[in-house]
N, C-alpha and C positions, 0 to 999 in steps of 0.2 A: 805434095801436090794438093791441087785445091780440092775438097770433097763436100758437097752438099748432101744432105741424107735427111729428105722429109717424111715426118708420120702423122698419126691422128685423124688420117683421113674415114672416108665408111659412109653406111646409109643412113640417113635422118630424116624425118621427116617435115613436111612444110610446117615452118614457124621455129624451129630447133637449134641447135648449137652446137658449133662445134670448133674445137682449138686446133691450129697444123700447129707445129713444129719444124723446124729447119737446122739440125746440128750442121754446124760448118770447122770446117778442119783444114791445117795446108795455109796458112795466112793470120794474118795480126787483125782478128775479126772486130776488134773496137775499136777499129781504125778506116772503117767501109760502112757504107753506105748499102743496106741489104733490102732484097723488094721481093715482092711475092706477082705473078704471074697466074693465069689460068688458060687454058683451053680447051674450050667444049668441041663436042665433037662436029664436025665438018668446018669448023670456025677456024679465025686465025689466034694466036694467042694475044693476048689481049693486059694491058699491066693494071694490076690490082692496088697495090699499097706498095710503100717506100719509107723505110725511115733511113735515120741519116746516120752520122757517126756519135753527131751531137743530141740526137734524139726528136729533132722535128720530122715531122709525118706529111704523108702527102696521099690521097686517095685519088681513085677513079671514079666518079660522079654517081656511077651507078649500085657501087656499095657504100659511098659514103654514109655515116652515123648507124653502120648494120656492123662494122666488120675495125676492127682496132689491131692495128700492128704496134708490136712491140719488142726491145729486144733484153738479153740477160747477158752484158759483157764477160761476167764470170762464169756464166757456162756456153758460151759461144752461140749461144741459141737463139733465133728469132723466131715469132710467134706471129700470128694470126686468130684472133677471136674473133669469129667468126654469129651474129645471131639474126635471129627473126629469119635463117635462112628460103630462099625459094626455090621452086623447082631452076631455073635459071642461071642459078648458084650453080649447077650440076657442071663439072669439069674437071678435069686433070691440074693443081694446082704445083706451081714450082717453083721454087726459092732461088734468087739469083745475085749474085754479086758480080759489079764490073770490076776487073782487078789489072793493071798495065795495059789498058785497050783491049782486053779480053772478056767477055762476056760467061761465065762459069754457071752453068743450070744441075739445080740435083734432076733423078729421077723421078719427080714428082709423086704426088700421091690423090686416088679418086676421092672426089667429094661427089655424092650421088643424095639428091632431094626428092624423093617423092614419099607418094604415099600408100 
């Protein structure tokens, strides 16, 4: 079955950095298209980054040139480098693959910005 399993997440402070992680399992992962998601609290979630199978990227306006998705097909892993983060930044972030019209979310992981 399909398993998303995000880390890296924690506290940092404004202006800082920091890398997720996304081990994915359960699927032919260099073969999907994998995105990264966040949601703060009382908010709705909200889509962050996208890469493809082929490797083009796609951002959300509001992180773009702060936050670079990438992925490592020999260890099934997608990434999130994450910098110059803000308080705003602050959210629940989660890595998602659509797979046969099914939408698959790991458990996410906190990102928290302050100071």
């Amino acid at each position: 079955q399909v398993q998303l399993v995000e880390s890296g997440g924690g506290l940092v402070q404004p202006g800082g950095s920091l890398r997720l992680s996304c081990a994915a399992s359960g699927f032919t992962f260099s073969s999907y298209a994998m995105s990264w998601y966040r949601q703060a609290p009382g908010k709705e979630r909200e889509f962050v980054a996208t890469i493809t199978s082929t490797g083009s990227t796609m951002y959300a306006g509001s992180i773009k040139g702060r936050f670079t998705i990438s992925r490592d097909n020999a260890k099934n892993t997608v990434y999130l480098q994450m910098n110059s983060l803000k308080p705003d930044d602050t959210a629940v972030y989660y890595c998602k693959v659509r797979r046969v019209a099914t939408n698959y979310w790991g458990q996410g992981t906190q990102v928290t910005v302050s100071s």
